[in-house]
Each structure stands twice: as structure tokens, then as C-alpha cells.
The first five atom37 places (N, CA, C, CB, O) and aatype in JSON, in Angstrom:
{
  "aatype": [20, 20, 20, 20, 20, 20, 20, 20, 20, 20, 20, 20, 20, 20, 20, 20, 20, 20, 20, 20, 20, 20, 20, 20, 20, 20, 20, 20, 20, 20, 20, 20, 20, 20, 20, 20, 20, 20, 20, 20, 20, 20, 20, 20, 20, 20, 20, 20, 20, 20, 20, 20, 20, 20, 20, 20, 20, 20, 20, 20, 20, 20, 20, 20, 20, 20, 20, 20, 20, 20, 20, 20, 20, 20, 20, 20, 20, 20, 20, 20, 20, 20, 20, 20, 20, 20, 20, 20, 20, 20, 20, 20, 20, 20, 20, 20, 20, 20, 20, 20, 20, 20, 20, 20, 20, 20, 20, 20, 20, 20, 20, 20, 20, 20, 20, 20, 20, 20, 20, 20, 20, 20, 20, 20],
  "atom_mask": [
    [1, 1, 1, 1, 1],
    [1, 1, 1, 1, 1],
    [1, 1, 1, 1, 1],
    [1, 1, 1, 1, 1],
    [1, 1, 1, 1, 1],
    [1, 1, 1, 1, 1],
    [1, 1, 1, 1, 1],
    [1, 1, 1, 1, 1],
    [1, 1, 1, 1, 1],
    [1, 1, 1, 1, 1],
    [1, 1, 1, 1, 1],
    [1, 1, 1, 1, 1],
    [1, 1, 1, 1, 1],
    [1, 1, 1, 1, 1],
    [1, 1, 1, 1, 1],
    [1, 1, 1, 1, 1],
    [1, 1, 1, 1, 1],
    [1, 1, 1, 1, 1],
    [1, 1, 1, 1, 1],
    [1, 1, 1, 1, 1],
    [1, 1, 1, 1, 1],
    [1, 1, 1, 1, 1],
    [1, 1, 1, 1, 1],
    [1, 1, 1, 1, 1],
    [1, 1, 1, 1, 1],
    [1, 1, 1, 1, 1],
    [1, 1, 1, 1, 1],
    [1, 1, 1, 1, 1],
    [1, 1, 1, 1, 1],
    [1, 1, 1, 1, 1],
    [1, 1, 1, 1, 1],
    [1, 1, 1, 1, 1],
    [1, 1, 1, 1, 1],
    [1, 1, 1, 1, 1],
    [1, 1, 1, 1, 1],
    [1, 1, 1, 1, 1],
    [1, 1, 1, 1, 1],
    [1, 1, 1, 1, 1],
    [1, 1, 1, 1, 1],
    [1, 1, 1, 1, 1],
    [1, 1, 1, 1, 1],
    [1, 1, 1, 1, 1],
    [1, 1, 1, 1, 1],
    [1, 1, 1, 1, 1],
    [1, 1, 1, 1, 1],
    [1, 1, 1, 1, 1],
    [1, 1, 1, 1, 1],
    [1, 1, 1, 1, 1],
    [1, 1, 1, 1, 1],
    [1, 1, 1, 1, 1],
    [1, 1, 1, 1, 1],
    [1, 1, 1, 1, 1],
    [1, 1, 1, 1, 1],
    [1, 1, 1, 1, 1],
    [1, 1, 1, 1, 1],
    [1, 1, 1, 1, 1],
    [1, 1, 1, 1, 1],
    [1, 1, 1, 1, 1],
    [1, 1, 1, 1, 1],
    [1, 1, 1, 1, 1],
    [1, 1, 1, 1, 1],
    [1, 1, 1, 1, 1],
    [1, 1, 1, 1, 1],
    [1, 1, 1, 1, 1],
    [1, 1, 1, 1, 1],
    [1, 1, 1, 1, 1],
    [1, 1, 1, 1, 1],
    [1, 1, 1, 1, 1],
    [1, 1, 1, 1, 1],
    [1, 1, 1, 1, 1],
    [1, 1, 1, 1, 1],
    [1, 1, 1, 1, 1],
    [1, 1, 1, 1, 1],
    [1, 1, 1, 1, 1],
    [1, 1, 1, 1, 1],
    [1, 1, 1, 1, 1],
    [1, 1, 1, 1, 1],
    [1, 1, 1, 1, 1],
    [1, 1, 1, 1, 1],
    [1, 1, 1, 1, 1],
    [1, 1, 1, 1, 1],
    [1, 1, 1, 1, 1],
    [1, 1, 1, 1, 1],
    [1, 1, 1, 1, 1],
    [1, 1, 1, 1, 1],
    [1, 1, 1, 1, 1],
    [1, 1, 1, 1, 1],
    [1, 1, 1, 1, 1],
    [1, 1, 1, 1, 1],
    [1, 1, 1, 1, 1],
    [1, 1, 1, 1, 1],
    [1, 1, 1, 1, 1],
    [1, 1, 1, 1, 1],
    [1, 1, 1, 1, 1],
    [1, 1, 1, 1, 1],
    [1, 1, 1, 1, 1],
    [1, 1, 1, 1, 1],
    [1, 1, 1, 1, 1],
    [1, 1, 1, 1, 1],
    [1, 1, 1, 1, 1],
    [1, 1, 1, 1, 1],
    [1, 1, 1, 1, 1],
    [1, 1, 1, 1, 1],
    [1, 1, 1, 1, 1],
    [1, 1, 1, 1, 1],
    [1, 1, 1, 1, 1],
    [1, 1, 1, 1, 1],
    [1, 1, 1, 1, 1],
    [1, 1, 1, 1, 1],
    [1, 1, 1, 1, 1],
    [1, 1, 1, 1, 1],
    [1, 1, 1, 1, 1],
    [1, 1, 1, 1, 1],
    [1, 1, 1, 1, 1],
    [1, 1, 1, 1, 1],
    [1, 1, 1, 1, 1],
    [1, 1, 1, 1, 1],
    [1, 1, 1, 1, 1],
    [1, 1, 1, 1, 1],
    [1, 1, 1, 1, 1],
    [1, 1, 1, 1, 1],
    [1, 1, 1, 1, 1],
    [1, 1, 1, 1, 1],
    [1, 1, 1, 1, 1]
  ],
  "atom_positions": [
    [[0.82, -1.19, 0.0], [0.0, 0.0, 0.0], [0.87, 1.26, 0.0], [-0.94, -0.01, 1.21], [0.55, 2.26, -0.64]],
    [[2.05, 1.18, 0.77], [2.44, 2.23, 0.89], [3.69, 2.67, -0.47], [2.84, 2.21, 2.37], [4.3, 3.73, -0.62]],
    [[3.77, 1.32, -1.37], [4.61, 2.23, -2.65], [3.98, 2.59, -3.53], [5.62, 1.64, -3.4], [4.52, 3.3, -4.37]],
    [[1.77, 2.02, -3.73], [1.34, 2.45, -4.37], [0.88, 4.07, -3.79], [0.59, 1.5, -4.75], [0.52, 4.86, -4.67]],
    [[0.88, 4.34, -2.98], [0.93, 5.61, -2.29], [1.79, 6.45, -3.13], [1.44, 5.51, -0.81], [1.41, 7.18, -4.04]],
    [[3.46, 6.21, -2.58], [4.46, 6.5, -3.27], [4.41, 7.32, -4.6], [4.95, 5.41, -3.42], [4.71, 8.47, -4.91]],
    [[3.77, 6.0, -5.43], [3.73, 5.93, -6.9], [2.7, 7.3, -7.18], [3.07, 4.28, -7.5], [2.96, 8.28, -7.88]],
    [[1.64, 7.06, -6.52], [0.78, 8.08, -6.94], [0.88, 9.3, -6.63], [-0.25, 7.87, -6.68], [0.49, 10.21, -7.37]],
    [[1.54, 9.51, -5.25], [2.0, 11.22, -5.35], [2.94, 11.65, -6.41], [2.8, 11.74, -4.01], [2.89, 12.6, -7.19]],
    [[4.38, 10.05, -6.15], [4.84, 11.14, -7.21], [4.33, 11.29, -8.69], [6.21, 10.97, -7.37], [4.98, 12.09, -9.36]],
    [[2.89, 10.41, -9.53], [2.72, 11.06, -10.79], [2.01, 12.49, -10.55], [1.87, 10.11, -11.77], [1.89, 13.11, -11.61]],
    [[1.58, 13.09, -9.56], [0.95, 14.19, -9.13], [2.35, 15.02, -9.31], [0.15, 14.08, -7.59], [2.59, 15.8, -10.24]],
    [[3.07, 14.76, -8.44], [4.35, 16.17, -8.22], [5.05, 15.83, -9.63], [5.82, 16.01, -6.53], [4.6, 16.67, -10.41]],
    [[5.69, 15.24, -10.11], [6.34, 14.99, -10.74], [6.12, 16.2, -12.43], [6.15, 13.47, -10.61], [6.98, 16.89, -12.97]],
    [[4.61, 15.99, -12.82], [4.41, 17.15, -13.96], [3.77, 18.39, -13.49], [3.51, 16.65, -15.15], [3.1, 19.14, -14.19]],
    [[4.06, 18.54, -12.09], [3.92, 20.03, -11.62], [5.28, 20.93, -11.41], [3.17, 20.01, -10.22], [5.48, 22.13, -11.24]],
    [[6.11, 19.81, -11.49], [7.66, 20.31, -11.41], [8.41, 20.67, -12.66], [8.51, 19.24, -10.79], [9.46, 21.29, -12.82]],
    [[7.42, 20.02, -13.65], [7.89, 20.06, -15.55], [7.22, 21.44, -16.07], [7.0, 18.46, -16.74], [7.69, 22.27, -16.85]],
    [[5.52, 21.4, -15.14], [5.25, 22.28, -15.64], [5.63, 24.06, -15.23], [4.15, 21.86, -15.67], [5.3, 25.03, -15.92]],
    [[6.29, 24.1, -14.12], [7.0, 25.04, -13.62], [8.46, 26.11, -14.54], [7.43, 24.19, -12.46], [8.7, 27.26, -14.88]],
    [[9.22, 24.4, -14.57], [10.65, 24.67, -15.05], [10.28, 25.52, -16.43], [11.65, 23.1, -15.35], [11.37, 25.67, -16.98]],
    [[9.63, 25.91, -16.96], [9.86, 26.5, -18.69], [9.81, 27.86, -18.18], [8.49, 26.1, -20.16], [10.44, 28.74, -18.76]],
    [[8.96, 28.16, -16.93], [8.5, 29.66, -16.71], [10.03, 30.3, -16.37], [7.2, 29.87, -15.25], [10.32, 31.43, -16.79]],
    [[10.93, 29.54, -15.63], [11.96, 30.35, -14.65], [13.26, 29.8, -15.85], [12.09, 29.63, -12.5], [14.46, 29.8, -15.56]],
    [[12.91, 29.53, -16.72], [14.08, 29.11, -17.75], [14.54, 30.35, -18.65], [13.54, 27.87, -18.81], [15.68, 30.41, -19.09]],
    [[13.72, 31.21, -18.86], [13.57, 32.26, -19.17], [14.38, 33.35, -18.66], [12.53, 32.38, -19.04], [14.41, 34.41, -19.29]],
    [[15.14, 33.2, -17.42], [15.79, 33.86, -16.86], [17.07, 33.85, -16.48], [15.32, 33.96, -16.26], [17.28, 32.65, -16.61]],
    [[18.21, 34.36, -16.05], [19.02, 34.15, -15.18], [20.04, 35.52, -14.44], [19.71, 33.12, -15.87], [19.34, 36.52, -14.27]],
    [[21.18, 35.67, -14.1], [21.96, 36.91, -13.46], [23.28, 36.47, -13.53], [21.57, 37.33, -11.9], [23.87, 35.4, -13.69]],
    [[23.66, 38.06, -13.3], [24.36, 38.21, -12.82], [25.42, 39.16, -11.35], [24.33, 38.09, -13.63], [25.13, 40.22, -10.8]],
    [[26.22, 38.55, -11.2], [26.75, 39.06, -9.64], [28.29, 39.14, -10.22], [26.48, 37.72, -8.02], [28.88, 38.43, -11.04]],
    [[28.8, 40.58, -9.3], [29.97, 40.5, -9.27], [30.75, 41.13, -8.34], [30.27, 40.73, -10.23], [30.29, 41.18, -7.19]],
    [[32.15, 41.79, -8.64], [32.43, 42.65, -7.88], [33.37, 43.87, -8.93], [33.16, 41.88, -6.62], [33.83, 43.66, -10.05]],
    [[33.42, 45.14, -8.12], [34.54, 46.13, -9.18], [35.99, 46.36, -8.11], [33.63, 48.17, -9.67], [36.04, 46.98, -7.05]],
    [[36.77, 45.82, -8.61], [38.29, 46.49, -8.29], [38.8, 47.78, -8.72], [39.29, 45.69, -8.81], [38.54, 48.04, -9.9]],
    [[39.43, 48.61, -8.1], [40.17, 49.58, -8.78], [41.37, 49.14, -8.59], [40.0, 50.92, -8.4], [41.57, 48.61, -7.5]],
    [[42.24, 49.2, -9.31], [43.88, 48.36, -10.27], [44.62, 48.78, -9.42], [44.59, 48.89, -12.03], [45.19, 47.99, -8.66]],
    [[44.81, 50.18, -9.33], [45.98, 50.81, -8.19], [46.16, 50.3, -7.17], [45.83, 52.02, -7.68], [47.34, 50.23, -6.83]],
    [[45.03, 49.69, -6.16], [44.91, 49.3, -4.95], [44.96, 47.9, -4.83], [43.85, 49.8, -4.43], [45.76, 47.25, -4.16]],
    [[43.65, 47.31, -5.85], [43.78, 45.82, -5.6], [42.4, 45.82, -4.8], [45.29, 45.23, -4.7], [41.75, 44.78, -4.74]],
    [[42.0, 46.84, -4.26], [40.74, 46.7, -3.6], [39.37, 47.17, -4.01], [40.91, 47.19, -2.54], [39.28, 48.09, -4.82]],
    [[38.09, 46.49, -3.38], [37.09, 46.63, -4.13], [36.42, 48.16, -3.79], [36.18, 45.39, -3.89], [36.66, 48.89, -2.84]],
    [[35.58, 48.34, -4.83], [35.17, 50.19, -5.13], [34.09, 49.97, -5.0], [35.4, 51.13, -6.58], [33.59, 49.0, -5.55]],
    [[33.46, 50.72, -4.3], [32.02, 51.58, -3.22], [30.99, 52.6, -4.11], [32.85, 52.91, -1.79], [31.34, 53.77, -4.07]],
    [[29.71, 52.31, -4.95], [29.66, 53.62, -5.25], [29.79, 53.83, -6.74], [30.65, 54.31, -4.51], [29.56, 54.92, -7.26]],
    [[30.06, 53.05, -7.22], [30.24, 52.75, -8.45], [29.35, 52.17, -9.47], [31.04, 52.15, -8.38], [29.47, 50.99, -9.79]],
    [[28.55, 52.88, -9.96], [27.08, 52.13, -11.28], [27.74, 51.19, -12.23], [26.2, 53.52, -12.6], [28.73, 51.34, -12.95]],
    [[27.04, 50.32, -12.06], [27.54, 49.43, -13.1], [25.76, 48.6, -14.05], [28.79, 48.01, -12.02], [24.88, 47.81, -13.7]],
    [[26.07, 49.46, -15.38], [24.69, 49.69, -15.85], [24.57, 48.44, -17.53], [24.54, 51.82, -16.23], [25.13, 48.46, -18.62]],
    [[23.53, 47.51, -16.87], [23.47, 46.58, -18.39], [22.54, 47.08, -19.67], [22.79, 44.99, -18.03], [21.5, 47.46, -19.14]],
    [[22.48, 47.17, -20.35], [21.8, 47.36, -21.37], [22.09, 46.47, -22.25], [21.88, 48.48, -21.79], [23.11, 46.24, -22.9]],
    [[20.26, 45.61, -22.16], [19.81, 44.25, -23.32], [20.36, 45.23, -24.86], [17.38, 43.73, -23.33], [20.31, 46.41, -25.21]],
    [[20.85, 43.96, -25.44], [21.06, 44.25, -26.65], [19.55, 43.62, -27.95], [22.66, 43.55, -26.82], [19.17, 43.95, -29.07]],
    [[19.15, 42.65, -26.97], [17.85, 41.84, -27.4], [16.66, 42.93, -27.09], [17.62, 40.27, -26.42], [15.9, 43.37, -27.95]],
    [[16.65, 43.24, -25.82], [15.11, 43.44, -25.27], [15.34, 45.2, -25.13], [14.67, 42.41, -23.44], [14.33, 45.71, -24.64]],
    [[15.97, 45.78, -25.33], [16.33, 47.31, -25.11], [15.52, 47.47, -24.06], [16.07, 48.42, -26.3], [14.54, 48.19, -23.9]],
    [[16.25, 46.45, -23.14], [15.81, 47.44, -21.92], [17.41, 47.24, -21.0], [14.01, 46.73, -20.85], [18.27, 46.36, -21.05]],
    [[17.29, 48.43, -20.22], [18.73, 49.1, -19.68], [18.22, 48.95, -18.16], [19.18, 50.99, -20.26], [17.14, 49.46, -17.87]],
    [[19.01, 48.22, -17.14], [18.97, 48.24, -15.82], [20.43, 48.83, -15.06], [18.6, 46.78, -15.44], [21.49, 48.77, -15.69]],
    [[20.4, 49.33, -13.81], [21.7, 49.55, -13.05], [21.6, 49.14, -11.79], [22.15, 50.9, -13.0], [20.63, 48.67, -11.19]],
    [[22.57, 49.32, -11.47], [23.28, 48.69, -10.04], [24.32, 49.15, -9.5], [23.71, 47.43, -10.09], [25.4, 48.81, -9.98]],
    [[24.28, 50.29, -8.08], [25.44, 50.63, -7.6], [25.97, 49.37, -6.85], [25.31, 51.86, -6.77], [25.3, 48.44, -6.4]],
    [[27.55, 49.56, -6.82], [28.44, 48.76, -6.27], [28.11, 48.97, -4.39], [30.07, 49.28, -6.93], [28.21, 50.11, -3.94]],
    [[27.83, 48.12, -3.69], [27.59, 47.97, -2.07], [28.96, 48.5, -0.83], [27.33, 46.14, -1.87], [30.14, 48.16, -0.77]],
    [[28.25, 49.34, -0.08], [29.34, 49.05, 0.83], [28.95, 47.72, 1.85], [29.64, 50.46, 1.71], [28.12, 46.86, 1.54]],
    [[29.87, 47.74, 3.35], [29.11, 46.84, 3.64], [28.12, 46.54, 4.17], [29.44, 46.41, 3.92], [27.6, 47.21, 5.06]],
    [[27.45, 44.93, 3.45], [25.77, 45.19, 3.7], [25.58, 43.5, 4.82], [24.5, 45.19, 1.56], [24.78, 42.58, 4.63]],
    [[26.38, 43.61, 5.66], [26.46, 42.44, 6.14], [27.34, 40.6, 6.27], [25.6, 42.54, 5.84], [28.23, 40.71, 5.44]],
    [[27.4, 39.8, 6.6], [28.08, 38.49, 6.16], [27.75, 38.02, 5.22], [28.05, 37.55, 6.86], [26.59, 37.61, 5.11]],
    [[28.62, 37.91, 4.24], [28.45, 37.21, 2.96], [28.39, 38.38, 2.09], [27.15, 36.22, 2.86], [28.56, 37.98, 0.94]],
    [[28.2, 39.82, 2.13], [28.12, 40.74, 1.16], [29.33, 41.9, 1.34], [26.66, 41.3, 1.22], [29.2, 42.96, 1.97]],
    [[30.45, 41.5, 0.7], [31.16, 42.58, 1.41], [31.22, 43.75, 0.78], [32.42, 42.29, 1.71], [30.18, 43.95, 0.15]],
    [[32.41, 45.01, 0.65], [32.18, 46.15, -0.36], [32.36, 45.74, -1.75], [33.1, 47.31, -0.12], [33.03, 44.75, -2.03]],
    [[31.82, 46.42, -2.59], [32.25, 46.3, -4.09], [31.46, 45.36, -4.5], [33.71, 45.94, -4.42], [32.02, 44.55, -5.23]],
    [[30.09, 45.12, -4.25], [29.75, 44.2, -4.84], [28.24, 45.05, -5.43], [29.76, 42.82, -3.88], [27.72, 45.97, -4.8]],
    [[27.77, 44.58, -6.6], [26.93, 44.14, -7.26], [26.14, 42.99, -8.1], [27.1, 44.62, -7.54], [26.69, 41.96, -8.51]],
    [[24.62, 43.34, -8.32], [23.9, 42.29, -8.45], [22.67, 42.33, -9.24], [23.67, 41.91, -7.32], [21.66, 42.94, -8.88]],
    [[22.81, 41.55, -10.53], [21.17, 41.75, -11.42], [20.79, 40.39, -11.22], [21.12, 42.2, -13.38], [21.43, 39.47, -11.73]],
    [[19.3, 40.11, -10.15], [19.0, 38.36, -9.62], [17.95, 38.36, -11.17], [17.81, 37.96, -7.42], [18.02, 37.18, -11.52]],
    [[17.37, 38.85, -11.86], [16.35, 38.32, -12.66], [16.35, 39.34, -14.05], [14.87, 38.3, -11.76], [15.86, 40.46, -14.15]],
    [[17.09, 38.53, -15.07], [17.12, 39.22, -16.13], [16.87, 38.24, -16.95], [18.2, 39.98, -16.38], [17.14, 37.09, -16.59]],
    [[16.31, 38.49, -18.18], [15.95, 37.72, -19.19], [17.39, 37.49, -20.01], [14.74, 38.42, -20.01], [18.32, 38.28, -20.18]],
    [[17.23, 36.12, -20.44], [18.22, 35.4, -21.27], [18.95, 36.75, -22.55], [17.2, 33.87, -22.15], [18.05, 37.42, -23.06]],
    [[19.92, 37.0, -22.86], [20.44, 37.45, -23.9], [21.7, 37.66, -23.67], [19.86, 38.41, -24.34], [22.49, 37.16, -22.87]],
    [[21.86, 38.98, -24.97], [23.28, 39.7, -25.18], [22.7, 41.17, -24.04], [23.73, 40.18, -27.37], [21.63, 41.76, -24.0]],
    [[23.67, 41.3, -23.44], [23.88, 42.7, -22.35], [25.69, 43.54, -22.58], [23.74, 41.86, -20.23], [26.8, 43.0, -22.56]],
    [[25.34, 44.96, -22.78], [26.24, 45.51, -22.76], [26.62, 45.95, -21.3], [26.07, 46.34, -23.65], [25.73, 46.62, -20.78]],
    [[27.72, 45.74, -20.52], [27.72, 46.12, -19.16], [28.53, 47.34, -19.48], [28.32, 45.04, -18.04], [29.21, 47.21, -20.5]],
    [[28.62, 48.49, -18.86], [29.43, 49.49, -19.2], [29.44, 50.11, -17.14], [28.56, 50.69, -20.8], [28.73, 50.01, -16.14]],
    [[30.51, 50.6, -17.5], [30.67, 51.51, -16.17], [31.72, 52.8, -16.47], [31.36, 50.49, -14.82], [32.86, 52.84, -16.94]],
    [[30.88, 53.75, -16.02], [31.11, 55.26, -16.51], [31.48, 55.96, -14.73], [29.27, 56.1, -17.53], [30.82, 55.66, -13.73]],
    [[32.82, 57.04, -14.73], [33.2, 57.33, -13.84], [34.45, 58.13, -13.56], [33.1, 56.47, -13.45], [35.61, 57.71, -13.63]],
    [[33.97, 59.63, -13.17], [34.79, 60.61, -13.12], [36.67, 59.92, -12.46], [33.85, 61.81, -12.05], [37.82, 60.11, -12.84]],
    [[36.11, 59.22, -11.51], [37.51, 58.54, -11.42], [37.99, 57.24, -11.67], [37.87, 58.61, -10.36], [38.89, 56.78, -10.97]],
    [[37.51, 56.61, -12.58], [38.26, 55.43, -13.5], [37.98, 55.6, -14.94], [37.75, 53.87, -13.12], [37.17, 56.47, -15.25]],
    [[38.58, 54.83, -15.93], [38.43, 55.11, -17.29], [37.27, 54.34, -17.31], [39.58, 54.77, -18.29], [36.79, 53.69, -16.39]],
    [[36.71, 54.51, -18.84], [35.31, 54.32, -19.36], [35.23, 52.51, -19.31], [35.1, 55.13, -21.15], [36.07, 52.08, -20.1]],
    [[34.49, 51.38, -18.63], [34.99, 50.16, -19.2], [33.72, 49.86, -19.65], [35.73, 49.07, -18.29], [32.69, 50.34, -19.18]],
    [[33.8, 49.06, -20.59], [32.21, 47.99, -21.76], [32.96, 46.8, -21.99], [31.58, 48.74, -23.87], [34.14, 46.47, -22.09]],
    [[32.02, 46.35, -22.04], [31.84, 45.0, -22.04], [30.61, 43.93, -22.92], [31.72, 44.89, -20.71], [29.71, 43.62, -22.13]],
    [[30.48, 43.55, -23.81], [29.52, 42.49, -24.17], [29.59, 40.91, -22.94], [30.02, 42.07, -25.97], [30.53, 40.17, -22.65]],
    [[28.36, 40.93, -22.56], [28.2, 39.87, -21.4], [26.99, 38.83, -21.94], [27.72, 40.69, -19.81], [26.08, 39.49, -22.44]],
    [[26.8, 37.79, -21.97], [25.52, 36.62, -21.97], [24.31, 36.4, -20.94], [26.16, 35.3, -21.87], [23.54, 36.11, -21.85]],
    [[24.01, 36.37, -20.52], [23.05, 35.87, -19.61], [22.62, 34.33, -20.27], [21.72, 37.02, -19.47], [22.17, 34.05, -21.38]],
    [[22.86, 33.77, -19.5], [21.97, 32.33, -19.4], [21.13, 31.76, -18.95], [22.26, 31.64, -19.16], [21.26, 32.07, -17.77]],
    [[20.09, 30.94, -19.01], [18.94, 30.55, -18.59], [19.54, 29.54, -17.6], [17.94, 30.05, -19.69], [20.43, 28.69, -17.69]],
    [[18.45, 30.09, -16.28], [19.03, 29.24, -15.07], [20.13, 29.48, -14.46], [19.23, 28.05, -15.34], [20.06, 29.1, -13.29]],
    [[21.65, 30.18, -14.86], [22.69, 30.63, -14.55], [23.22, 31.72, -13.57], [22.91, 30.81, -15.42], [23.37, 32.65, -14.37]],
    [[23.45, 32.0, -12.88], [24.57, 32.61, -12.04], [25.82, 32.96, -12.91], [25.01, 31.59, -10.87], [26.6, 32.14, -13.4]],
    [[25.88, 34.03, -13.0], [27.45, 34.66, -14.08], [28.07, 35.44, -13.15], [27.18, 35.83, -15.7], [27.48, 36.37, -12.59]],
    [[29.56, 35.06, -12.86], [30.3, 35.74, -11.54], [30.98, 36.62, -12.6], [31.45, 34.66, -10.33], [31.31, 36.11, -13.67]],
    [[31.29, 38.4, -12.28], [31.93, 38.93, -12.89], [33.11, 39.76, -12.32], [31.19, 39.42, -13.49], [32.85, 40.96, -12.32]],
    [[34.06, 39.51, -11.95], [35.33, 40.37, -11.54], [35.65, 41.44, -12.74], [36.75, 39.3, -11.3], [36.11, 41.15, -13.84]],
    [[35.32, 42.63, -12.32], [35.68, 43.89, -13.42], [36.96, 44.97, -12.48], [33.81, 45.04, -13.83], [36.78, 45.53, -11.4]],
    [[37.8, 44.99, -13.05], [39.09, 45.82, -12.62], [39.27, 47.21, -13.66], [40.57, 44.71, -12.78], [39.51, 47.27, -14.86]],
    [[38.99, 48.57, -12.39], [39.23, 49.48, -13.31], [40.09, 50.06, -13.19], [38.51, 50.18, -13.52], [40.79, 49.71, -12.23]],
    [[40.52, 51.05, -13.87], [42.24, 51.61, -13.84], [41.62, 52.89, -13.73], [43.54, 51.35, -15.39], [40.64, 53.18, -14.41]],
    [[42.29, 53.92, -12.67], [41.84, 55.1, -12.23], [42.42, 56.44, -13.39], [42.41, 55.2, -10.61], [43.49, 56.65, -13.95]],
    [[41.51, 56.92, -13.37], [42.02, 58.26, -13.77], [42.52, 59.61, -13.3], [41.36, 58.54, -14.27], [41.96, 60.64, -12.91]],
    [[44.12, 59.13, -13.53], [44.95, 60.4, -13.03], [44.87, 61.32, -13.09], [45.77, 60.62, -13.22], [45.34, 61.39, -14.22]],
    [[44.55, 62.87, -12.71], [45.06, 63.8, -12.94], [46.07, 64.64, -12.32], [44.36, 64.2, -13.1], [45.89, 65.09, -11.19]],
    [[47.14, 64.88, -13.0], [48.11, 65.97, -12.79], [48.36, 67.21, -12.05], [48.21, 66.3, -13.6], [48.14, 68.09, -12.88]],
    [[48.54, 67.51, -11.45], [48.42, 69.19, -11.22], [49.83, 69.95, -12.08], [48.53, 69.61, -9.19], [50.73, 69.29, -12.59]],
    [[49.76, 71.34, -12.1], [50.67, 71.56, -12.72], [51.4, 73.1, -12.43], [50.2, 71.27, -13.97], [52.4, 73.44, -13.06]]
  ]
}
């Protein structure tokens, strides 16, 4: 009795779990962090902005100070973006201009380490 039990929940769960997976397939992110080069250490404060090359649509994300265990400074995070091509760019009076072409994958987590090189100025 009890494996026809078994049997019969799982044909119940089993195509509620099939019929789920197509909705969240559709999606995935990314997480990273920004370095500045000079130091070696991570940067606070810093937009780091995707724009779909598929869906023209443009999201941002400042870089974190700290926001607790497990999140330290320099970090950013897009949890739910649709599958494509994304231009990541980060614009900033004190580092040079950086872009990037990035993927998103369905179902995926994309870790991104971005290192920027500061912009000097002189006095004179």
C-alpha cells in the first residue's frame, strides 16, 4: 500500500515540477564585484549599468558598501534578467570608461570580476 501511495503522489508532483521549469528558464543573473587596479581593492559607489542588446531594456546597479556576512564592499547584483546579449558598461569621473559584451543564461549565475584603472590627474 504504501509504494502504491508512493507511486501516486509522485505522478501528481512529478508534472507540476515540468510544468513550472519552462516559466523560470527564461531567466538568469548576474553578480559580481569592481576592483580599482591601483589598490587591488574593491570600489564603493560605483554604477555598473546593463543594457539588453535583445530586449532594449537598460537596468543599473550601484556597487555595495558593507551590507552584512556574505556581502562585502564592491559588490553588485542583477537576480532576474531575461536570457540574452547585455552591454555592461561603467562610466566614472575617477576610473576610465569600461564595456563589455556579457551573456546571460537561462538558469545561470554569471560571476563577474571587473578591474578598473583610475584616472589620473596631474596638477601643474
Amino acid at each position: 500500500m504504501r509504494l502504491f501511495c508512493f507511486l501516486l503522489v509522485g505522478l501528481f508532483l512529478i508534472p507540476i515540477g515540468w510544468y513550472h521549469a519552462p516559466m523560470n528558464s527564461h531567466f538568469g543573473a548576474f553578480h559580481g564585484k569592481v576592483y580599482d587596479a591601483s589598490w587591488d581593492e574593491t570600489i564603493n559607489g560605483i554604477t555598473v549599468t546593463l543594457t539588453s542588446l535583445d530586449h532594449k531594456q537598460i537596468v543599473s546597479n550601484t556597487t555595495s558598501g558593507w551590507m552584512g556576512v556574505g556581502w562585502p564592499a564592491g559588490n553588485f547584483s542583477f537576480p532576474h534578467l531575461k536570457i540574452g546579449q547585455y552591454l555592461l558598461t561603467i562610466d566614472s569621473e575617477r576610473y576610465q570608461h569600461f564595456e563589455e559584451t556579457v551573456t546571460c543564461m537561462a538558469r545561470q549565475d554569471t560571476f563577474l570580476d571587473i578591474t578598473l584603472m583610475p584616472t589620473f590627474v596631474f596638477g601643474g
